[in-house]
N, C-alpha and C positions, 0 to 999 in steps of 0.2 A: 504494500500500500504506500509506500515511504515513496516508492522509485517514482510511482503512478503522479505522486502530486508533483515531484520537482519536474515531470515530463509537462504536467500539465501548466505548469508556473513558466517553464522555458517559453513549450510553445506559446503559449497567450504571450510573454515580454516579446516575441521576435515577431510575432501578427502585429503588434499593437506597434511596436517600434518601425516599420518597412514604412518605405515611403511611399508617398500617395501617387500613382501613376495619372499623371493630366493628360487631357484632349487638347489636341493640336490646334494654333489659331488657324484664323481662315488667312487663305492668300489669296494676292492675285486682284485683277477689275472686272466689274460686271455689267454688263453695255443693256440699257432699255429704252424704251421706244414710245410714243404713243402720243395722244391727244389731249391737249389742255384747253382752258382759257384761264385768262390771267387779270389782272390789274395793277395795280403800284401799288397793292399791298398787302396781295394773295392768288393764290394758281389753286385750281379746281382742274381735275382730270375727269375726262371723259371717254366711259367704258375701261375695258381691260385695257392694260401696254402689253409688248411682247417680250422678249429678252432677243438683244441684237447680235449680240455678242457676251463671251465669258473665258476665263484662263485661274489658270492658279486652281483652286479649291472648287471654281464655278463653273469650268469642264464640265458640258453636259448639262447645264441647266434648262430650262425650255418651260413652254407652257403659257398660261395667260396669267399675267403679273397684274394685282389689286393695288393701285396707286392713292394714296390718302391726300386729299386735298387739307391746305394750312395757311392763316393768314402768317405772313412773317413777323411781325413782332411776338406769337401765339404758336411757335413750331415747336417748341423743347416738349419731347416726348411724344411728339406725333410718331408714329409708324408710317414713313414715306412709302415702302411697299414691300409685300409679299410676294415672293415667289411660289405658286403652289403645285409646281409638279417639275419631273425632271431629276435629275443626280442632286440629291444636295438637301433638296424641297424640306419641309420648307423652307425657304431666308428670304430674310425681314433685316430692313433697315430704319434702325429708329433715331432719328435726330434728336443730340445731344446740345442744348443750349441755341444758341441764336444764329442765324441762317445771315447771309451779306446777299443783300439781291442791288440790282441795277438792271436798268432798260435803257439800250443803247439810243442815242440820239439821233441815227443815222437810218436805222434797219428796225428800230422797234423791238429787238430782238432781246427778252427777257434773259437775265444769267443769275442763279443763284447757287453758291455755295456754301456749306457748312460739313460739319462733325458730326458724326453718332459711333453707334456700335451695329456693329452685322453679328445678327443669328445666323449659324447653318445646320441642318441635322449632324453630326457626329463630331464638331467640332464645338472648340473654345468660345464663347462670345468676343468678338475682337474690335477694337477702334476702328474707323475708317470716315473717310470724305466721300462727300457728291461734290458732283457738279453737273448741273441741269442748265440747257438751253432751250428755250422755249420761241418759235420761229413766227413769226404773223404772216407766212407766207399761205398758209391753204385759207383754204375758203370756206363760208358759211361760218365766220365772226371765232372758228379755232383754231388752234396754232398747233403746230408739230413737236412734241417733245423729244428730247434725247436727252439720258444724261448715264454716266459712269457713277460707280462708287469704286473705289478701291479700298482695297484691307490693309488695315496698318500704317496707313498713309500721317497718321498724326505722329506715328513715333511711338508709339504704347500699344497694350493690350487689354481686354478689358480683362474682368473679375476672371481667376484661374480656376477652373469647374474641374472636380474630381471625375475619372472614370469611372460608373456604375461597376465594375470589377474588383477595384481598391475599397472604394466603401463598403462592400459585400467582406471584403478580407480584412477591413478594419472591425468591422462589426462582428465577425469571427473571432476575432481575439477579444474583443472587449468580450464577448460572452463567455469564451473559457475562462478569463478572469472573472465574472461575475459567479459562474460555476466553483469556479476552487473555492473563493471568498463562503459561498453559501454552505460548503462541505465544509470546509474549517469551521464557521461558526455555529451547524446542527450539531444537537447535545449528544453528549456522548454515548447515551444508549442504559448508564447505569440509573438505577432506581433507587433512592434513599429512602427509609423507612424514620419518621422519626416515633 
C-alpha cells in the first residue's frame, strides 16, 4: 500500500507540473468582397460578401461571409464579419477600439482602418488589422467593398487558449491528487469502544 500512494503522489506532481500545450495563432491575410452603402459616419453592408482571397491559416476559406454594419465612433466590439463555411469556419473578426475612416476628395472613395482580434476554429485568438475600401463606383446608390484583414499585423497576440488535450491532462492530475488527499484523510477503519 506504501509503494501504491508514493506512485500515486509522483504521478499526480508530474500531471499537474507538465506544461500547458497552446493552439497556434492564426497567420496570414484574408481578402473579402461585397456591397455596402456608406456615409461620413457609418457603412451598412448589403446581403452576404464572398471571401476573394486567403493565405496563411485562411487557405481554403470560402462560403458566404455575414458583414456587421457600425457607425464609426460606435465600432469597438462590433463583429465586422463571419466567415461560415470553408477550412477554418468559423472566423470572425471583431474590432478592437476605434476605427480611422476618411473619404477621398477626389473618387469619393470610402477607407477605413482599425485593430481587432480574428477567431479561427482550431487556432489561438490573435491580433490583426483591416483595411476596407468602399468604391461609389456601381450603381443603384451602392458601392463595392473590398477589404483584407491580416493576422498579427499589430505586433501581439491575443489571450493564449489552452488545448482541450492539456486541460483534460491537467485535470487528470489534479484528480489523483484530490484522490490521494481523500485516502489519506478517511478514518482508519479502527473502532473505539468507550
Amino acid at each position: 500500500m506504501r509503494k501504491t500512494s508514493i506512485s500515486l503522489i509522483a504521478m499526480a506532481a508530474a500531471l499537474t507540473v507538465a506544461p500547458i500545450a497552446m493552439a497556434d495563432p492564426i497567420t496570414g491575410t484574408l481578402g473579402i468582397g461585397g456591397t455596402d452603402t456608406f456615409s461620413a459616419t457609418s457603412i451598412s453592408f448589403t446581403g452576404n460578401g464572398t471571401v476573394l482571397s486567403g493565405n496563411g491559416t485562411f487557405t481554403g476559406a470560402s462560403g458566404p461571409v455575414t458583414m456587421t454594419g457600425f457607425t464609426f465612433t460606435d465600432s469597438n466590439n462590433v463583429e465586422l464579419f463571419d466567415v461560415t463555411s470553408g477550412t477554418g469556419a468559423p472566423i470572425t473578426f471583431t474590432i478592437d477600439g476605434a476605427v480611422s475612416s476618411s473619404v477621398s476628395s477626389t473618387t469619393g472613395d470610402l477607407t477605413l482602418t482599425g485593430n481587432g482580434v480574428l477567431t479561427e476554429a482550431g487556432f489561438a485568438p490573435t491580433d490583426g488589422t483591416f483595411n476596407l475600401t468602399s468604391s461609389t463606383t456601381s450603381a443603384g446608390g451602392l458601392s463595392s467593398t473590398t477589404f483584407s484583414v491580416t493576422a498579427g499585423a499589430t505586433g501581439s497576440t491575443g489571450p493564449v487558449v489552452p488545448e482541450p488535450s492539456s486541460l483534460v491532462f491537467l485535470g487528470t492530475g489534479l484528480f489523483a491528487l484530490a484522490l490521494f488527499a481523500f485516502r489519506k484523510a478517511r478514518p482508519s477503519g479502527l473502532i473505539l469502544h468507550s
